[in-house]
C-alpha positions as CSV (number, residue, x, y, z in Angstrom):
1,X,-28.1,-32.7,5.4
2,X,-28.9,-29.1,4.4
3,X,-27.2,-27.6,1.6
4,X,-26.7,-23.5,1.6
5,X,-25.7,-21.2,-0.3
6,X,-25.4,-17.8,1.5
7,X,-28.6,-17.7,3.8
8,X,-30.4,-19.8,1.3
9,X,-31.0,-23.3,1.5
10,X,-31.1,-25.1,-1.6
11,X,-34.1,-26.8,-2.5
12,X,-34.4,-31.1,-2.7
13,X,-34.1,-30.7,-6.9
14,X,-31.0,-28.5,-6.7
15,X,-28.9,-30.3,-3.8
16,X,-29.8,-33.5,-5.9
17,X,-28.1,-32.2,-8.9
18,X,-25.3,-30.6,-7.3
19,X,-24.8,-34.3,-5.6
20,X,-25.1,-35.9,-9.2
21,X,-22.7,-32.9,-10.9
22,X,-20.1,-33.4,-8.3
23,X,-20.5,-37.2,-8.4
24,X,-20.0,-37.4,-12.1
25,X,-17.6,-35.5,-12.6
26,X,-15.2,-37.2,-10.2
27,X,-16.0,-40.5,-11.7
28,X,-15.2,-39.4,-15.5
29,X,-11.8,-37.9,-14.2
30,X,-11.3,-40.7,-11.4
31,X,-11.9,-43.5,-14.2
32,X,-9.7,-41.1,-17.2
33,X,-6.7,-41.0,-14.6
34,X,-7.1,-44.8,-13.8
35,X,-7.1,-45.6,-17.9
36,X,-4.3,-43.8,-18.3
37,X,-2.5,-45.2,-15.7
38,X,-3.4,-48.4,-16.8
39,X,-2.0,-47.7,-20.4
40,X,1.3,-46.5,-19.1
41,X,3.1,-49.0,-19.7
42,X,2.7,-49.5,-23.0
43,X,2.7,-45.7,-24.1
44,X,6.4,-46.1,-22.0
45,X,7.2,-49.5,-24.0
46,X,5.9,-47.4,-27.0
47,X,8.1,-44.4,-26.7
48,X,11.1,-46.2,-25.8
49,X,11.0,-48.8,-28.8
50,X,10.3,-45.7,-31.0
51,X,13.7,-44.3,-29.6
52,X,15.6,-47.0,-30.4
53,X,14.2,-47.1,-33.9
54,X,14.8,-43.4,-34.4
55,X,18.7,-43.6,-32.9
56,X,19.5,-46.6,-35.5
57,X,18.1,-44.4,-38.4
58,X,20.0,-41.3,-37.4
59,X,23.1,-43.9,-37.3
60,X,22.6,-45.2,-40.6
61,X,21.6,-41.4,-41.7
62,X,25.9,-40.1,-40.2
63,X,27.2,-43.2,-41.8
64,X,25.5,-42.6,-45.3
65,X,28.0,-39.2,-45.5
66,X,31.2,-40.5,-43.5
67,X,34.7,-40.7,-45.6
68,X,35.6,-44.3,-44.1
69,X,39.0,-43.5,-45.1
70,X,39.3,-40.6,-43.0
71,X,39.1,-40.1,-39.1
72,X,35.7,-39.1,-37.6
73,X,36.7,-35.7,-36.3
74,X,38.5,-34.9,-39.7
75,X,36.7,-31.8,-40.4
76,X,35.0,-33.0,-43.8
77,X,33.4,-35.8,-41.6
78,X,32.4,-33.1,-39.2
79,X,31.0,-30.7,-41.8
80,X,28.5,-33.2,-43.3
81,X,28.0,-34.7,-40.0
82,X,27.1,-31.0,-38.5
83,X,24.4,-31.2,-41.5
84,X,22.8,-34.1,-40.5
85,X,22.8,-33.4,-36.8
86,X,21.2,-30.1,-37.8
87,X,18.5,-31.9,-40.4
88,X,17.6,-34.8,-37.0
89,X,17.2,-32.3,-34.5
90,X,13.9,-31.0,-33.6
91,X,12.8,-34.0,-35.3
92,X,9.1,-34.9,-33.8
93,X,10.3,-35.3,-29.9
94,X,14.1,-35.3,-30.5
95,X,15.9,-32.5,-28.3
96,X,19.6,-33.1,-29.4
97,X,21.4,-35.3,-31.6
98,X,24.6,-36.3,-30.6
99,X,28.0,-38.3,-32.2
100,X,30.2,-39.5,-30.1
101,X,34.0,-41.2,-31.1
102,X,35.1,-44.4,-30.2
103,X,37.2,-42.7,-26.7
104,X,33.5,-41.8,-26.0
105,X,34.2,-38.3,-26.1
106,X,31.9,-35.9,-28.0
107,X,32.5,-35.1,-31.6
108,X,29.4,-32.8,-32.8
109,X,26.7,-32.2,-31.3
110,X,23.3,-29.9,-31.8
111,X,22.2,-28.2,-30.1
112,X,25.6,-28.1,-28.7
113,X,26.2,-30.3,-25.6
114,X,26.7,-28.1,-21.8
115,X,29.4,-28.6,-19.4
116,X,28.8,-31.6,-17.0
117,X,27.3,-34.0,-19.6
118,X,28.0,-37.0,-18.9
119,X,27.3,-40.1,-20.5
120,X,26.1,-43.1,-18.4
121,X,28.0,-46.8,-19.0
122,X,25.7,-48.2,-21.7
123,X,28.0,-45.8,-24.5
124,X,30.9,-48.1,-23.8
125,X,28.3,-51.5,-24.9
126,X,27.1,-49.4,-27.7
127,X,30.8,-48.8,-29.6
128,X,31.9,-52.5,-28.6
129,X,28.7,-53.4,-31.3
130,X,26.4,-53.8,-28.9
131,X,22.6,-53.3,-30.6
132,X,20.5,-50.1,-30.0
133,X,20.2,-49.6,-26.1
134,X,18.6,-46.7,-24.3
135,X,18.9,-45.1,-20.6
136,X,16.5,-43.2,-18.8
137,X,18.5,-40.0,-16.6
138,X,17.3,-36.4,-14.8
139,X,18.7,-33.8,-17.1
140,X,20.8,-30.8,-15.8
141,X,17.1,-28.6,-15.1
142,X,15.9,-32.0,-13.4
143,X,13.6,-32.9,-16.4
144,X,13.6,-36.7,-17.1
145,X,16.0,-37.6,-19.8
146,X,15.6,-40.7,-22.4
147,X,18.8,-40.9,-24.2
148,X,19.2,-43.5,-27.4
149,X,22.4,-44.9,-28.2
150,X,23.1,-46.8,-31.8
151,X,26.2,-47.7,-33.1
152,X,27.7,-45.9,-36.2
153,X,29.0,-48.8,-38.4
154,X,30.9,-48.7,-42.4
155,X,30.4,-51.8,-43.2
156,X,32.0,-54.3,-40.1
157,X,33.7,-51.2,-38.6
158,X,32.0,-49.3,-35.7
159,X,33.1,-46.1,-35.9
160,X,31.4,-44.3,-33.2
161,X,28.0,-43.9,-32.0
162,X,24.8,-41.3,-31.7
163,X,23.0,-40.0,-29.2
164,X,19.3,-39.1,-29.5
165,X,18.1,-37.1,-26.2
166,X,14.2,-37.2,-25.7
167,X,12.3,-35.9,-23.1
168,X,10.6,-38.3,-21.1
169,X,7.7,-37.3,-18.9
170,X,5.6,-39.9,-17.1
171,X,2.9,-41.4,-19.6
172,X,-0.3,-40.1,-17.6
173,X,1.6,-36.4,-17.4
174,X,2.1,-36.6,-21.1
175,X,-1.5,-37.5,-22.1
176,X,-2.5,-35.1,-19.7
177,X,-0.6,-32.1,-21.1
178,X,-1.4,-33.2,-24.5
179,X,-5.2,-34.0,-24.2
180,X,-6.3,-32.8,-20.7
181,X,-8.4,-30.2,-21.7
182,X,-10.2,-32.9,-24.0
183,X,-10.9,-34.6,-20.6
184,X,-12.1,-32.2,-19.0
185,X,-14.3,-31.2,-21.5
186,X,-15.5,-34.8,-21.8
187,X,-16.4,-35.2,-18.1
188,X,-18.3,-31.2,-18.0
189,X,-20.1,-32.6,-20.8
190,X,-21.4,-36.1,-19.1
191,X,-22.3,-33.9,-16.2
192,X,-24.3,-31.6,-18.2
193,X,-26.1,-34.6,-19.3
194,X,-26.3,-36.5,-16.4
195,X,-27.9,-32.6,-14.8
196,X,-30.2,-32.3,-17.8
197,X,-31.0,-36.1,-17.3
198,X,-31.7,-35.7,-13.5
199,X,-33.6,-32.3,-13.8
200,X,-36.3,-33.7,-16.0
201,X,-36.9,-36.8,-14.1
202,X,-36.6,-35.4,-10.6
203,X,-39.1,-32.7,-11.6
204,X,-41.3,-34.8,-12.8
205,X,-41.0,-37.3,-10.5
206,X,-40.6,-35.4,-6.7
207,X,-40.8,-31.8,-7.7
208,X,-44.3,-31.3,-9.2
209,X,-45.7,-33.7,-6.5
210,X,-44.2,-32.0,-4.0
211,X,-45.2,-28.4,-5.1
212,X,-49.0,-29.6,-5.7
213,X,-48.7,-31.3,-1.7
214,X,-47.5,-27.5,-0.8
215,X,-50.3,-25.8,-2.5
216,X,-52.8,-27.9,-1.2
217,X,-51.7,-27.1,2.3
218,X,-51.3,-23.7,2.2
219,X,-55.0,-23.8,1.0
220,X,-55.8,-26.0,4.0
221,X,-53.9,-23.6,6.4
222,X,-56.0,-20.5,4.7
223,X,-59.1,-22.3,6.0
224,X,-60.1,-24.4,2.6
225,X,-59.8,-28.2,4.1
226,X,-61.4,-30.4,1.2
227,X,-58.8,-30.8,-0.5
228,X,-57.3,-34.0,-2.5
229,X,-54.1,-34.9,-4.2
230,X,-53.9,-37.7,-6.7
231,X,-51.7,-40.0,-5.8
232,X,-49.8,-40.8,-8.9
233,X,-46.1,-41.1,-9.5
234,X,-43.3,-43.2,-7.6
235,X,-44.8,-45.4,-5.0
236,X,-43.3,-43.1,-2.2
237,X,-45.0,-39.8,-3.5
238,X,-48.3,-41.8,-4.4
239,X,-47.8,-43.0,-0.5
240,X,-47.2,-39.4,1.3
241,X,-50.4,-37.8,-1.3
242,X,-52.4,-40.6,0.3
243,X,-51.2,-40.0,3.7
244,X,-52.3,-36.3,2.9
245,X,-55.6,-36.9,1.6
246,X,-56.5,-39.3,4.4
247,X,-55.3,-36.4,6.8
248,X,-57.5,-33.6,5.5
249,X,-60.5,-36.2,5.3
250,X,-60.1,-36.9,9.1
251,X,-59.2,-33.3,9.9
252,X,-62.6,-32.5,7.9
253,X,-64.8,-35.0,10.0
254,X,-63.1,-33.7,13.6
255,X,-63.6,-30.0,12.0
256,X,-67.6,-30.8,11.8
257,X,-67.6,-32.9,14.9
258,X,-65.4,-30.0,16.9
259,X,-68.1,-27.5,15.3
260,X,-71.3,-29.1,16.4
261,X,-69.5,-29.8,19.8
262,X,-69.0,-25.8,20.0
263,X,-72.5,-25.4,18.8
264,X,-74.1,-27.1,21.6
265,X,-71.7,-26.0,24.3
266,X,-72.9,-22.0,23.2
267,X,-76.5,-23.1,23.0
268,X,-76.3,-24.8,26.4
269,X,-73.6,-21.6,27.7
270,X,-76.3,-19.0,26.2
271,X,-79.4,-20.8,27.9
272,X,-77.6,-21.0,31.2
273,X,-76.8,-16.9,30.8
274,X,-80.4,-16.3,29.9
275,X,-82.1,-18.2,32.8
276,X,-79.4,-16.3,34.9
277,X,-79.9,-13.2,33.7
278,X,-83.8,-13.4,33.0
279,X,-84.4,-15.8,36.2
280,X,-84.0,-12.6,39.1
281,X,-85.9,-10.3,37.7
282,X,-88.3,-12.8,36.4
283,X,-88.6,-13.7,39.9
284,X,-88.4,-10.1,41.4
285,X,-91.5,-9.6,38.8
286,X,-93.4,-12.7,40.2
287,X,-93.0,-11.6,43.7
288,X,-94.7,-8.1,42.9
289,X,-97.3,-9.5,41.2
290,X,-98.2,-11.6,44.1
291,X,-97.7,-8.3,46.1
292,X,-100.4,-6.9,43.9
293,X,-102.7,-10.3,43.9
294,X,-102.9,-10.3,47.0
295,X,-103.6,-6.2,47.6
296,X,-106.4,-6.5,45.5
297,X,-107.8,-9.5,47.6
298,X,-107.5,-7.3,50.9
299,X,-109.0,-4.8,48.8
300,X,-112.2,-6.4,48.2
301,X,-112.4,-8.3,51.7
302,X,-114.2,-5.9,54.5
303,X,-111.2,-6.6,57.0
304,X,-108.6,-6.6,55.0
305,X,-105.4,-3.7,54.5
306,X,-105.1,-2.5,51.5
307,X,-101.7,-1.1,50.3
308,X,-101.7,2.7,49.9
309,X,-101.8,4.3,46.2
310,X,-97.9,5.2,47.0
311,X,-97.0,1.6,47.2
312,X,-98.8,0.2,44.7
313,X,-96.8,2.6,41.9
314,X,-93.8,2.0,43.4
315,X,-94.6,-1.7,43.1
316,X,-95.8,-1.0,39.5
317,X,-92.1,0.9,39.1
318,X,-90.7,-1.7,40.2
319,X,-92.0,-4.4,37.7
320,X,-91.5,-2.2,35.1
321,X,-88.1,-1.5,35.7
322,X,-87.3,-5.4,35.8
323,X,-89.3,-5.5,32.8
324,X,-87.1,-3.2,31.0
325,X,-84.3,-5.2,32.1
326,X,-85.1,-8.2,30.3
327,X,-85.9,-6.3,27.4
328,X,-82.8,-4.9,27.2
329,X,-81.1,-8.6,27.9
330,X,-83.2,-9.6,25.3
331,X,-82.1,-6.7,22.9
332,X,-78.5,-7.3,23.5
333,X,-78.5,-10.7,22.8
334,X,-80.2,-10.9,19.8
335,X,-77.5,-7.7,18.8
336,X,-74.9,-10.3,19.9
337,X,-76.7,-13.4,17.6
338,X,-77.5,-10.6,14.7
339,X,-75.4,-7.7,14.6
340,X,-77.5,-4.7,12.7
341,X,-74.9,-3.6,9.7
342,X,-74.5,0.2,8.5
343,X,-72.2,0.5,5.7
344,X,-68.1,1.1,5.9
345,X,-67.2,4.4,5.0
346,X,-63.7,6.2,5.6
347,X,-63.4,7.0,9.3
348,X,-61.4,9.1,11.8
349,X,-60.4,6.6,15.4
350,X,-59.2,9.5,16.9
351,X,-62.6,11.7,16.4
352,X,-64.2,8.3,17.4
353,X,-62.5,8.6,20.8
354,X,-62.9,11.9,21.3
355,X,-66.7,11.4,20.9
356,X,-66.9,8.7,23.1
357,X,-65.2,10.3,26.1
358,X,-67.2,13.5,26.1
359,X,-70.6,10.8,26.0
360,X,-69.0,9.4,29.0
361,X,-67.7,12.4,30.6
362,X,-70.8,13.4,32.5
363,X,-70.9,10.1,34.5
364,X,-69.9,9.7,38.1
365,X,-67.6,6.3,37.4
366,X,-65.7,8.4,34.7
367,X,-64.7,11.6,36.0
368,X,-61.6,10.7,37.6
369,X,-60.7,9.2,34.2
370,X,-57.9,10.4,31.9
371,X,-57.9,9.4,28.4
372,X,-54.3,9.8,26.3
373,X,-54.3,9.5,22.5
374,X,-50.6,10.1,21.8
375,X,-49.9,12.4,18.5
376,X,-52.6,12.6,15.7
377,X,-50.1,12.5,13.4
378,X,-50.1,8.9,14.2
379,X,-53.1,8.1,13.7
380,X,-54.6,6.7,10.5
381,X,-58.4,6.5,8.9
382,X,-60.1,3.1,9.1
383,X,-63.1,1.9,6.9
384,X,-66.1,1.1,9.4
385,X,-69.2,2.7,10.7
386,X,-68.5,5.3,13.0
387,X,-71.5,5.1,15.0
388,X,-70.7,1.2,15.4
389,X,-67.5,2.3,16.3
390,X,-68.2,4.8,19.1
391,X,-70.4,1.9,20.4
392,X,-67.5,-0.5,20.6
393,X,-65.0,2.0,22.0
394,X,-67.7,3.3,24.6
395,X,-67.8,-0.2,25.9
396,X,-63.7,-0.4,26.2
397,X,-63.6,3.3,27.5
398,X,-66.2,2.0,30.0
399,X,-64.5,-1.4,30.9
400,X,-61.2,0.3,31.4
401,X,-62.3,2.7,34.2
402,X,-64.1,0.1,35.7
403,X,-60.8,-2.0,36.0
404,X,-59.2,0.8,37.5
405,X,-62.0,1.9,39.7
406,X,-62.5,5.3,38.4
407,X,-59.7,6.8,38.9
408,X,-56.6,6.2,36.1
409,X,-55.6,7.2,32.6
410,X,-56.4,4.8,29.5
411,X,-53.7,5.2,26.7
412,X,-55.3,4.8,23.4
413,X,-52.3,4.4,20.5
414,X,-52.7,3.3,17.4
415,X,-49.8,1.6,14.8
416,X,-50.6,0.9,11.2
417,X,-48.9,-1.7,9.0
418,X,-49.3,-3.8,6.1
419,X,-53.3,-2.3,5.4
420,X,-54.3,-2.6,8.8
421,X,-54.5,-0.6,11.6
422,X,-54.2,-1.3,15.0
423,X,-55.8,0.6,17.7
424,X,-55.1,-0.5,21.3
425,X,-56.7,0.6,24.5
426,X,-54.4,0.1,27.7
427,X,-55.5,1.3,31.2
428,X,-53.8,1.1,34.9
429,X,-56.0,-1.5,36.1
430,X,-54.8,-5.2,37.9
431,X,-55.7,-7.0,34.8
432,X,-57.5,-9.1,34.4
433,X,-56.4,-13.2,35.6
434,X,-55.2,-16.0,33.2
435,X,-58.0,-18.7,34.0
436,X,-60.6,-15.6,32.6
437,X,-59.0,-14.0,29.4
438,X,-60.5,-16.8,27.3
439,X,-63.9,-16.3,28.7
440,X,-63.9,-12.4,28.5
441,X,-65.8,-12.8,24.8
442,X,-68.0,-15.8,25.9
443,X,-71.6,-14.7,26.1
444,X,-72.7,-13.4,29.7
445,X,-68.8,-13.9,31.4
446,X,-68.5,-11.0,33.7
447,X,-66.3,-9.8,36.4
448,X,-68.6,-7.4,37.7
449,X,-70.7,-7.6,40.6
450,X,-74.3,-9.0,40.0
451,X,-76.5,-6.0,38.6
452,X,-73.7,-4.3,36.5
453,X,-73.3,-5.6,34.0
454,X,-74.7,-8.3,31.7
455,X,-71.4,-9.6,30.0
456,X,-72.7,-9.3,26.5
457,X,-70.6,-5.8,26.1
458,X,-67.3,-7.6,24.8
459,X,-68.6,-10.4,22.6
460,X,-71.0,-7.5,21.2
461,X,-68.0,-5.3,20.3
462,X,-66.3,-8.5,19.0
463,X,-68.8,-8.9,16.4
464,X,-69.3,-5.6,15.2
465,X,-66.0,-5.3,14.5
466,X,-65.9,-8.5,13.0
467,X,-68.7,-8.2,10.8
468,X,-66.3,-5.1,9.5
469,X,-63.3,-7.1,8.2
470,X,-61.3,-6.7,11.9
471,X,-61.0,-8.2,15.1
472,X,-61.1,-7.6,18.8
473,X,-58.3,-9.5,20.6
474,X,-56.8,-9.2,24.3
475,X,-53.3,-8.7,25.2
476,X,-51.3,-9.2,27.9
477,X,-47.8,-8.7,28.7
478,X,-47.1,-11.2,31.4
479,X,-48.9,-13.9,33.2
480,X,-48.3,-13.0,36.8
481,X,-50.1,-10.8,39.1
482,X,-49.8,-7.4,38.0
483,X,-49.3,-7.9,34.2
484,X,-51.0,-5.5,32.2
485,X,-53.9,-6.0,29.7
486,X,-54.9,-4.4,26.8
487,X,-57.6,-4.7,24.2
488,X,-56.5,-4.7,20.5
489,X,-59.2,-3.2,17.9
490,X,-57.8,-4.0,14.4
491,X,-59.7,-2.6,11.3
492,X,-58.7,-2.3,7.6
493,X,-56.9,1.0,6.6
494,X,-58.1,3.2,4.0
495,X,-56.4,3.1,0.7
């Protein structure tokens, strides 16, 4: 279950406290209601025994000041009795005090008594001698009522009886309005505790662990894979660091293993390139030489035919040109192995392009060729050598109008963002297919027919730019026929 807030998901530590907070605090109130529920009967038992007690006083209290030779609503009676009434009301819980006559009609009251009230049978028990009683009723706002009834006695003579009105709310609503706030208060402050509680241990415990586990992979991720967690703490975080460690040890070993695997695969790849590339004019070499061999034997023999001196040069031109050729295989593959370095110094793509277009205006492949550079304005400086640069963007300039058979424009844009810049060369060319694009950097991969070109052009450019703190990547914006490709040069900006 994911906990959010927002768009934010909480993290483990904070959706376990807001578990335990809302846990405890419905199991302090929860187990406060139940208590009081529990002691409701006796805070009812409690209340009603203190009624009784307090209607037998406030009778003994009228009869103290009662003229037993006089009738009760003789108005001297009623004077002192108005005083007492007055005295016993307002009294700790008592809402009105009440005297009523032997008919059971009123005689004082205070406050004074409203129209409609009624008293319920147990008055008549009460002035027959009857002990203390009380009745529970729903007042005249609907309020719960407890009315106390004690007989008013001189000596063996009842002479009427009082009334003590009370309210009565249920026992838990009393507490409640009485002390709820203290409840509350007490169950904010157990979850306070309980949160403190839980923070420290489940920081200690699953936090930290789990932080140093995302550290450690993040350096893993960035490329640095010996890394080790101690596995401490409970037995499940001890577990998953030692699941960790024994993961990075493994991916270490398969790292070296998939390494030396690559390393023999380009050894054997770069042999097979160089015995291709060497091996025809090696041969072509070999062949004039046994041309020339066997000139020279005619030469010297009385019957034999010599070769003319025209045909000898042009054999001589001709192993010298294959000659050259494997020098210059040579010399591009040892550029590919051991790229020379000039330093990085603030430079302009645009002026780079423009450069490398008018080198390759004068030839024949690129004079139906276009090239499109968009607005200057959005162009941005790059650090890198510029004459390492022109190389590399000759080679895509040159790559692109061979894809589109000389005849084509080549958009050159460039985007920058976040301290790099992007430059990216797109032409009107087929593409190039989905089985090649991860070969097009491999030493020696070429497209081309046999005798133009040597396939070191793109891994060349690859590390030059490479060795500058960029890349040289391919994109594509399909994979069927007829999606376009494009080459991405990315370099840091300046500044």
């Amino acid at each position: 279950m994911t906990t959010t807030i927002g768009n934010r998901v909480l993290g483990v530590r904070a959706q376990i406290l807001l578990g335990l907070g809302l846990v405890t605090l419905f199991a302090v109130l929860s187990t406060g209601y139940l208590a009081l529920w529990a002691a409701g009967g006796t805070l009812r038992a409690q209340r009603e025994s203190t009624a009784v007690l307090m209607a037998s006083s406030a009778a003994a209290a009228i009869a103290a000041v009662l003229d037993g030779g006089q009738p009760l609503t003789a108005a001297g009676n009623r004077a002192r009795v108005d005083t007492v009434l007055r005295q016993l009301s307002g009294k700790g819980d008592v809402w009105q005090v009440a005297l009523c006559g032997l008919d059971g009609a009123g005689v004082a009251a205070w406050p004074l008594r409203v129209p409609g009230d009624v008293d319920p049978p147990v008055l008549t028990a009460v002035l027959s001698g009857t002990p203390a009683v009380f009745n529970y009723r729903v007042g005249p706002q609907g309020d719960m009522q407890l009315l106390s009834y004690a007989a008013v006695t001189l000596g063996d003579r009842v002479m009427g009886a009082v009334r003590l009105t009370l309210p009565a709310p249920t026992p838990v609503g009393a507490v409640l309005d009485r002390s709820g706030w203290l409840l509350a208060a007490l169950a904010v402050g157990d979850a306070l505790l309980v949160l403190a509680l839980g923070f420290l241990v489940i920081t200690q415990l699953v936090v930290r662990p789990l932080h140093a586990m995302q550290r450690a992979t993040t350096r893993v991720g960035a490329g640095e894979w010996e890394q080790h967690i101690p596995p401490s703490g409970p037995r499940e975080i001890a577990a998953l660091a030692a699941a960790f460690n024994q993961m990075t040890s493994s991916l270490v070993n398969q790292r070296e293993q998939l390494i030396r695997t690559e390393k023999l695969a380009s050894v054997g790849q770069l042999a097979a390139g160089v015995a291709h590339e060497i091996g025809n004019p090696l041969a072509a070499v070999l062949g004039y030489v046994d041309i020339l061999r066997a000139d020279a034997a005619d030469a010297a023999s009385p019957s034999g035919r010599a070769l003319g001196p025209a045909d000898r040069l042009d054999a001589l031109d001709r192993v010298k040109a294959e000659t050259q050729r494997i020098h210059r295989i040579i010399q591009d593959l040892l550029e590919y192995s051991r790229p020379s370095h000039e330093e990085a110094q603030t430079t302009e793509p645009l002026k780079i392009v423009d450069t490398a277009r008018a080198l390759l205006a004068p030839q024949a492949r690129f004079r139906g060729v276009s090239v499109d550079t968009g607005k200057a304005a959005t162009w941005s400086n790059v650090l890198v050598s510029p004459g390492r640069l022109t190389q590399v963007f000759v080679n895509l300039l040159l790559n692109a109008a061979d894809a589109m058979g000389g005849t084509g424009t080549i958009t050159v844009s460039c985007h920058a963002a976040d301290g790099r810049v992007q430059i990216t060369f797109a032409d009107e060319g087929p593409g190039i297919p989905v089985e090649s694009r991860r070969k097009v950097f491999d030493p020696f991969f070429t497209t081309k027919p046999p005798g133009q070109g040597t396939g070191l052009g793109l891994p060349i450019s690859r590390s030059i730019i490479e060795s500058y703190g960029g890349s040289l990547e391919i994109v594509s914006d399909g994979e069927g026929k007829g999606a376009r490709t494009n080459f991405v040069v990315t370099l840091p900006a300046v500044g």
